[in-house]
Each structure stands twice: as C-alpha cells, then as structure tokens.
C-alpha positions as CSV (number, residue, x, y, z in Angstrom):
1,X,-1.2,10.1,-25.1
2,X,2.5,9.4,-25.9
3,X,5.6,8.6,-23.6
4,X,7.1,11.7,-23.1
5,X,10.5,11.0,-21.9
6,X,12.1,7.6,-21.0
7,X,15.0,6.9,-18.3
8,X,16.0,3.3,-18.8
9,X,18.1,1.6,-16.5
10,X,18.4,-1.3,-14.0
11,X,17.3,0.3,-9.9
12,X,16.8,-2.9,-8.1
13,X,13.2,-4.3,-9.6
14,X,12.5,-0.8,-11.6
15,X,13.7,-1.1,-15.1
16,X,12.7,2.8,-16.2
17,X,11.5,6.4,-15.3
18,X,8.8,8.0,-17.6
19,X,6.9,10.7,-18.2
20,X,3.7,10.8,-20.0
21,X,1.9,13.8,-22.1
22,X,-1.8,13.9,-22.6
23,X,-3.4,15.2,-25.9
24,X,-4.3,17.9,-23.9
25,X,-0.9,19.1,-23.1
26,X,-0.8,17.5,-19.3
27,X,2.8,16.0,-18.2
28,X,2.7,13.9,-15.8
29,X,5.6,12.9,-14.6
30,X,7.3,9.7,-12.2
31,X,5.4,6.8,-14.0
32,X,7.7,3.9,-13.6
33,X,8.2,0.3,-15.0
34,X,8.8,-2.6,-13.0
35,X,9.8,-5.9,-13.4
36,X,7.2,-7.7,-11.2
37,X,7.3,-11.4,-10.5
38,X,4.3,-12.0,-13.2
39,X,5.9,-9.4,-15.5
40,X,6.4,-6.2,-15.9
41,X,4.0,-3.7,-15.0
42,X,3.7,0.3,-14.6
43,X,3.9,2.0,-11.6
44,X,2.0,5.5,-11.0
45,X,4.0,8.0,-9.9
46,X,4.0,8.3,-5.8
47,X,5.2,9.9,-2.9
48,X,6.6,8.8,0.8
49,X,5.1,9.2,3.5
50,X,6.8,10.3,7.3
51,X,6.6,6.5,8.3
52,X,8.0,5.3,5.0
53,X,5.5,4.0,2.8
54,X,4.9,5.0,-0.8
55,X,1.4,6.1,-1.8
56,X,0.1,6.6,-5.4
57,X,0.0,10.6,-6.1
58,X,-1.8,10.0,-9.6
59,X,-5.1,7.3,-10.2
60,X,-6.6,6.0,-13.6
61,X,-9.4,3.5,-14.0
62,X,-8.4,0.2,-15.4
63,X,-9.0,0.8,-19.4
64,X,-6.4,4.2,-19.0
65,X,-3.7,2.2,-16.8
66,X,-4.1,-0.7,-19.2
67,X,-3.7,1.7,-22.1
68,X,-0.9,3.4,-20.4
69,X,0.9,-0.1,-19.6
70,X,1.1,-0.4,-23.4
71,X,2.3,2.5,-24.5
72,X,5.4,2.3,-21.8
73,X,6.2,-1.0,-22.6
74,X,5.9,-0.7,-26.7
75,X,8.1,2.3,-26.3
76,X,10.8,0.3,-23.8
77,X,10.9,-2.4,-26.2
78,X,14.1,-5.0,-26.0
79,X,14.4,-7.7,-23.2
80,X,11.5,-6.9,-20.4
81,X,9.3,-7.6,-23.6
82,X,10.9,-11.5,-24.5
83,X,9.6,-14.4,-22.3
84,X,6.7,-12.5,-20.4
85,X,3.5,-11.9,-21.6
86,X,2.3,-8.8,-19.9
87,X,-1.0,-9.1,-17.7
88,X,-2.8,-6.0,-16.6
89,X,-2.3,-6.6,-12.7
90,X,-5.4,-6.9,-10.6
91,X,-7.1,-3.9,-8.7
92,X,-5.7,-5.7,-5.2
93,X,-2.0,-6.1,-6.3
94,X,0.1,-3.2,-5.0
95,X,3.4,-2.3,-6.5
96,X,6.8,-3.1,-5.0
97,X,7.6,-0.7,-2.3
98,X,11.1,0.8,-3.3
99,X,13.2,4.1,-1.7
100,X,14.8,6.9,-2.6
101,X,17.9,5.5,-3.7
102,X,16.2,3.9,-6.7
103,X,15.4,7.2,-8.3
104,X,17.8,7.8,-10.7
105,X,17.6,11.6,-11.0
C-alpha cells in the first residue's frame, strides 16, 4: 500500500484528504486525517446520509486500519506528529462528525 495523493490543510478538526493505492492497483479514495482529542487518527472515507449523519463507505479490520494509520501519518509528517503519541483508537470510538464544507475539493 502507499499514500497515493495528500491534500494537507487545516478544515476545522481534519488536518488532510488522502488517497490510498493497493499493490493491486485499487484507489481508494476520501481517507482523511484528523486531529482527535487523543491524537490524530484516520478517518475512512464516508458518505451522508438524508438526515445528516456520516457513515463509513469503506471497512478494514484493526491490523489494516492500524497499518493504514501509519502510513498516512509517516507521509504527513511535521507538527500533528510532535507532542502526541498516536494510539490506534478503539473499535467503539467513532470519528468526529464533520459537513460538507470541510471538504476541500
């Protein structure tokens, strides 16, 4: 796997927009880092739904978000790396909701 494309930026909590190639060829694209309050973390890409709420469009087990985590933050590098040690969130802990006017594109 390898980071595809990187959007860096500041959109509220959401510090960049990637996109992520398998060694199979697969993009997949809307993976998102976020500056949680233990953190940063990756979001999976998702989608809205008609009352609002953002649902994951893309699942990996644990070892292949963990593995995913460090490739996105190796490859962001600079200041969301200082002062936090990252921590693979736990299977209950949903990511901050955030809206359309935090994409960047």
């Amino acid at each position: 796997m390898e980071i595809e494309r990187i959007n860096k930026g500041q959109w509220g909590k959401v510090r960049a927009f990637f996109d992520l190639r398998t060694q199979e060829g697969l993009v997949v694209k809307g993976f998102k880092i976020v500056e949680g309050s233990k953190g940063p973390f990756v979001g999976m890409p998702s989608q809205r739904n008609s009352s609002g709420e953002y649902h994951d469009t893309v699942w990996a087990e644990t070892e292949l978000k963990e593995e995913i985590t460090r490739l996105a933050l190796e490859s962001y590098g600079g200041d969301i790396m200082q002062g936090a040690e990252y921590a693979p969130a736990s299977p209950a802990e949903e990511p901050p909701p955030f809206n359309d006017d935090d994409i960047p594109f």
